[in-house]
C-alpha positions in Angstrom: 0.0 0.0 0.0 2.5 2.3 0.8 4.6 1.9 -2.7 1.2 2.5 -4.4 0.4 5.6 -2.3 4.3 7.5 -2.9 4.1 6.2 -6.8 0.2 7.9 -6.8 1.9 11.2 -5.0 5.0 11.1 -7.5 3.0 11.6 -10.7 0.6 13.5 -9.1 3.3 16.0 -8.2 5.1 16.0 -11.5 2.0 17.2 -12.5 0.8 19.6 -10.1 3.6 20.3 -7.5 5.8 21.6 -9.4 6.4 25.1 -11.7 4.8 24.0 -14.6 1.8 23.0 -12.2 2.0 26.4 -10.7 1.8 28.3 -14.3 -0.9 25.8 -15.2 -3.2 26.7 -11.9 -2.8 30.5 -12.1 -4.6 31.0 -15.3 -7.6 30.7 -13.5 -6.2 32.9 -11.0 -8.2 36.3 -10.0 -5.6 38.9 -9.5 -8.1 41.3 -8.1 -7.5 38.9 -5.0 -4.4 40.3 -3.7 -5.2 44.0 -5.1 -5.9 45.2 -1.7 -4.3 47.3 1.2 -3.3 45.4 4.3 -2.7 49.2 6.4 -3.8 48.6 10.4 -3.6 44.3 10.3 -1.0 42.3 11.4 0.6 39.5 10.6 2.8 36.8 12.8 4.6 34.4 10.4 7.0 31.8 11.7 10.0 31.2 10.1 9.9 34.4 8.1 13.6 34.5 7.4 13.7 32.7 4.3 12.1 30.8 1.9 8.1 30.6 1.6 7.9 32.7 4.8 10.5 35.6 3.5 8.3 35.7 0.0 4.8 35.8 2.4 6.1 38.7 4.7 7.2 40.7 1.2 4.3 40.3 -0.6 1.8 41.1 2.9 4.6 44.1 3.3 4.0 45.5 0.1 0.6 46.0 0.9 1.3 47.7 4.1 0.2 44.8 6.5 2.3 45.2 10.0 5.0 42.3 10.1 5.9 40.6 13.1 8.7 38.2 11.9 9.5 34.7 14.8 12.4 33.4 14.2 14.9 30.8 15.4 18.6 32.7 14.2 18.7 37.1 15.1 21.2 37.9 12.6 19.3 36.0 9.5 16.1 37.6 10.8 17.6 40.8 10.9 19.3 40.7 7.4 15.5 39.3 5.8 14.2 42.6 8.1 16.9 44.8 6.3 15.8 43.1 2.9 12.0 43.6 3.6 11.9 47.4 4.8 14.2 48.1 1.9 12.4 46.7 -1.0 8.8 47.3 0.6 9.2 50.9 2.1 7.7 49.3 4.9 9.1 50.1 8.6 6.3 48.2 10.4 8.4 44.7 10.7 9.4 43.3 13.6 11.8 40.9 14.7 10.7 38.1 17.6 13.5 35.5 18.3 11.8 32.1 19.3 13.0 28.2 18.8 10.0 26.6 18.2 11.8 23.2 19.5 11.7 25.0 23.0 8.6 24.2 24.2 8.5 26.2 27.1 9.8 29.0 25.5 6.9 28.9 22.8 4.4 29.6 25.9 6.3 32.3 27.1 6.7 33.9 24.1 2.8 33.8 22.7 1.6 35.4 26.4 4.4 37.8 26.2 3.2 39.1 22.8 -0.5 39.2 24.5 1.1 41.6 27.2 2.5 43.7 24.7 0.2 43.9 21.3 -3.3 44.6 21.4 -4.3 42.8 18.2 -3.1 40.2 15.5 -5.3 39.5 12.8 -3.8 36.8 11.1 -1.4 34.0 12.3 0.7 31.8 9.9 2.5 29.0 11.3 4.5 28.2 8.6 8.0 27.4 10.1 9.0 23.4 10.0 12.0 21.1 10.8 12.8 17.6 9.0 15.5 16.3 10.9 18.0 13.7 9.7 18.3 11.4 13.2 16.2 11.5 16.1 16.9 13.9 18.7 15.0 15.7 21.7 15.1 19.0 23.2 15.3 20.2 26.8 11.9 18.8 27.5 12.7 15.1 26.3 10.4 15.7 23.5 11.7 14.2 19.8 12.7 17.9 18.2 10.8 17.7 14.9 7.5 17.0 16.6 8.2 19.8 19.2 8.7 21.9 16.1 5.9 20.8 13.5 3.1 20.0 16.0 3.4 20.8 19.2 5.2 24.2 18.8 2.2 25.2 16.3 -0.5 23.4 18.7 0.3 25.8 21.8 1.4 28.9 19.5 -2.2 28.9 18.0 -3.9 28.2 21.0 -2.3 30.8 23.2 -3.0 33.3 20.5 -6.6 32.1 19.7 -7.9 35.1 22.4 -5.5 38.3 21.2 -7.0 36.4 17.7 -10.6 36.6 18.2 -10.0 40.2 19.9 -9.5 41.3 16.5 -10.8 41.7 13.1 -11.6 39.2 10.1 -8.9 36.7 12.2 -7.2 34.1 10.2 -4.8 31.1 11.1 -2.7 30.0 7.7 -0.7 26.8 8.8 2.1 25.4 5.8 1.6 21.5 5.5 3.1 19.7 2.7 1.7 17.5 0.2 3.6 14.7 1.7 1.2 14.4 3.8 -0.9 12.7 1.6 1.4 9.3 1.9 0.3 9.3 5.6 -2.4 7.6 7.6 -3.1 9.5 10.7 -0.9 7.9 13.6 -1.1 8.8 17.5 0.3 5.3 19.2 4.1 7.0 18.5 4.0 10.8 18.3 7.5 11.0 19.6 8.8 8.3 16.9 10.7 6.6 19.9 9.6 3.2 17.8 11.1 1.6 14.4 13.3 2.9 12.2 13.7 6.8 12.6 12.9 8.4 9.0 13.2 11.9 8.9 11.2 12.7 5.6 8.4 9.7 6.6 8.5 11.8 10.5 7.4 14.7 9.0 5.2 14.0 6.8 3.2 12.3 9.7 3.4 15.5 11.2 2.1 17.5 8.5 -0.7 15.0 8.3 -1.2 16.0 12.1 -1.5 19.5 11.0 -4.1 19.1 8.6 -5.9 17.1 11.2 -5.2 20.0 14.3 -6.6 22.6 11.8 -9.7 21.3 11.2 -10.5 20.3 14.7 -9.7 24.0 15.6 -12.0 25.0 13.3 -15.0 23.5 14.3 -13.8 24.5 18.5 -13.1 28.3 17.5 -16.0 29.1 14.3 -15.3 33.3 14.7 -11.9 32.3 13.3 -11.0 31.0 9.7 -8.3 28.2 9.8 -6.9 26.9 6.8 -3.7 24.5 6.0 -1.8 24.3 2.7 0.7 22.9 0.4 2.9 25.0 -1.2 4.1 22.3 -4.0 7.6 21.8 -4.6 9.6 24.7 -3.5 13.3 25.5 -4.1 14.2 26.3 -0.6 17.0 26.1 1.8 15.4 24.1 4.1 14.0 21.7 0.8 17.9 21.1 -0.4 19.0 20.7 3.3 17.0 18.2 4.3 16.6 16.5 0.9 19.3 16.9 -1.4 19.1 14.4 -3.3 15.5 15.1 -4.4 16.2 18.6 -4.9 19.2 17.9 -7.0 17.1 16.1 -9.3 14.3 18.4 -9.3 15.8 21.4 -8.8 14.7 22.5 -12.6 10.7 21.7 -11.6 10.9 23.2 -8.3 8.7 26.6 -8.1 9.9 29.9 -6.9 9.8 31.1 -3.2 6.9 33.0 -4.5 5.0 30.8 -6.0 5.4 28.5 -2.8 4.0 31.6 -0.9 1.3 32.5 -3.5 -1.5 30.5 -1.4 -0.2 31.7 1.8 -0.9 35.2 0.3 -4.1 34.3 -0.7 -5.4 32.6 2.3 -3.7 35.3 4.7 -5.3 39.0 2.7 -8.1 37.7 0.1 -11.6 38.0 0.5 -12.4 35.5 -1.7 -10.5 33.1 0.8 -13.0 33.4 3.5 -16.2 32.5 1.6 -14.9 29.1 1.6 -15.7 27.2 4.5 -13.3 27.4 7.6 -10.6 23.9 7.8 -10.2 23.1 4.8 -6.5 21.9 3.0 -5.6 23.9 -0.4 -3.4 23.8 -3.4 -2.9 26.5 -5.7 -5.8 29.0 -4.3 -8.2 25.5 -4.2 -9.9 23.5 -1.8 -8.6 20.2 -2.5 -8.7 16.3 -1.2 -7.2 16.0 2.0 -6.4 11.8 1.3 -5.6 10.4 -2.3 -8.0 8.3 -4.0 -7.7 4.5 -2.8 -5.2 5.3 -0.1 -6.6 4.1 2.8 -5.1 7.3 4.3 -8.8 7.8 6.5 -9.1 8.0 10.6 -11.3 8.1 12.2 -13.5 10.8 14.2 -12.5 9.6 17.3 -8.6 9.2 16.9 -8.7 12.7 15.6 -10.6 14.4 18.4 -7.8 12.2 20.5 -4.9 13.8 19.0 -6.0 17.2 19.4 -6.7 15.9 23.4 -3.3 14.6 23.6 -1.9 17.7 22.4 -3.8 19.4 25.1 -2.1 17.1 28.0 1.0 17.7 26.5 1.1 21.6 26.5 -0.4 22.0 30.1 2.2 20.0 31.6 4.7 22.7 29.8 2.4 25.5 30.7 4.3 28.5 32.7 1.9 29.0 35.8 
């Protein structure tokens, strides 16, 4: 089953994950979309140094929306700043240094930022970590899963009142297509059994997030949640973690822009909220959360668990 599912992924993503899928989607593209002025909202994005996140703060910039840039390494968040203020005109970008392995930290961080900011209008948790070997942070807890599931799980929730304080609230959270090779799992969140396989880990994890997102949307309805794939994207963190895969697709792979295009979309559009709060897109689309003839499906009840698990698991690191 599983060579089936990743050979059913493979071609579907030679034909839609990549550039040429990108060109092929945005003909239907309304541009009137991201024609509008983003002056008096904010925006949090993880991981906006680089990459997807660097092209999403631009673009949100550009239209005078109020950065607020987390991220793990100060002097590469302050050179993207630098980049960002210079190219937009825009001075309302702030740096926030957080490790979103540091579970505690993450806690401390979202209630300072409720202390200090009276609003945020949209959250995108788009920062990720595929590691190569197991390893765990200061909490005992495996580091990708602190990173990719956890980390966004208390982020959001922390931030869900500051969030429904303000206006026409959004939560944008990067998944990956990957996910779609990935039956829902909960017995071994901390991968602490079998082989550890850092690509397999985390799409398991962005399967998690698709599943976290729409459990949050039907708990929280005054907010609109949404999770995305980018597609292929020619990133650092894409030719770190897989380098063989992006040496030989390096040619396909879109643009740090056209990764960001949804994020865009889903974080300033109208046209973003008429569709139902939860849902997984592609390319400005609702799309199929499981591949056809997968068996990829859970159940209700192990995915109302996962989100309760999650729960247990952030109180114990709660500051009191």
């Amino acid at each position: 089953m599983s060579l089936y599912r990743n050979s059913a992924w493979f071609l579907k993503g030679l034909t839609e994950f990549t550039k040429n899928g990108h060109l092929s989607a945005s003909k239907r593209f309304v541009e009137k979309d991201l024609e509008v002025s983003m002056a008096g909202r904010s925006f949090m994005i993880t991981g906006a140094n680089s990459g997807i996140g660097k092209a999403t703060a631009m673009a949100i910039a550009k239209r005078g929306g109020t950065i607020h840039m987390v991220c793990r390494n100060k002097d590469k968040a302050e050179e993207a700043r630098a980049d960002i203020v210079k190219e937009t005109g825009n001075k309302e970008i702030y740096v926030h240094i957080l490790d979103l392995s540091e579970t505690k930290k993450v806690w401390e961080f979202a209630e300072g930022f409720k202390r200090k900011f009276k609003a945020l209008n949209v959250l995108i948790n788009n920062a990720g970590s595929i590691m190569s070997q197991r390893d765990v942070n200061a909490e005992g807890l495996e580091k990708s899963f602190a990173v990719n599931v956890l980390g966004v799980y208390i982020l959001t929730k922390s931030l869900i009142p500051l969030l429904e304080k303000s206006t026409d609230p959004r939560v944008i959270t990067v998944s990956s297509g990957g996910m779609l090779v990935q039956k829902l799992r909960i017995g071994n969140l901390q991968s602490e059994r079998g082989r550890f396989d850092g690509t397999m880990v985390y799409a398991q994890h962005k399967r998690q997030q698709v599943v976290m997102t729409e459990q949050l949307a039907k708990t929280h309805a005054n907010i609109h949640f949404s999770v995305m794939h980018p597609g292929w994207v020619n990133t650092p963190a894409v030719a770190n973690a897989m380098p063989d895969f992006h040496r030989s697709m390096k040619d396909s792979l879109r643009t740090p822009d056209q990764g960001a295009d949804t994020v865009v979309w889903l974080a300033i559009s109208e046209a973003a909220t008429t569709n139902p709060s939860g849902r997984f897109y592609q390319d400005r689309k609702v799309v199929p959360t499981h591949l056809p003839l997968a068996w990829t499906h859970s159940s209700p009840l192990e995915e109302q668990k996962l989100v309760a698990l999650l729960e247990d698991l952030a109180k114990t690191f709660q500051p009191h």
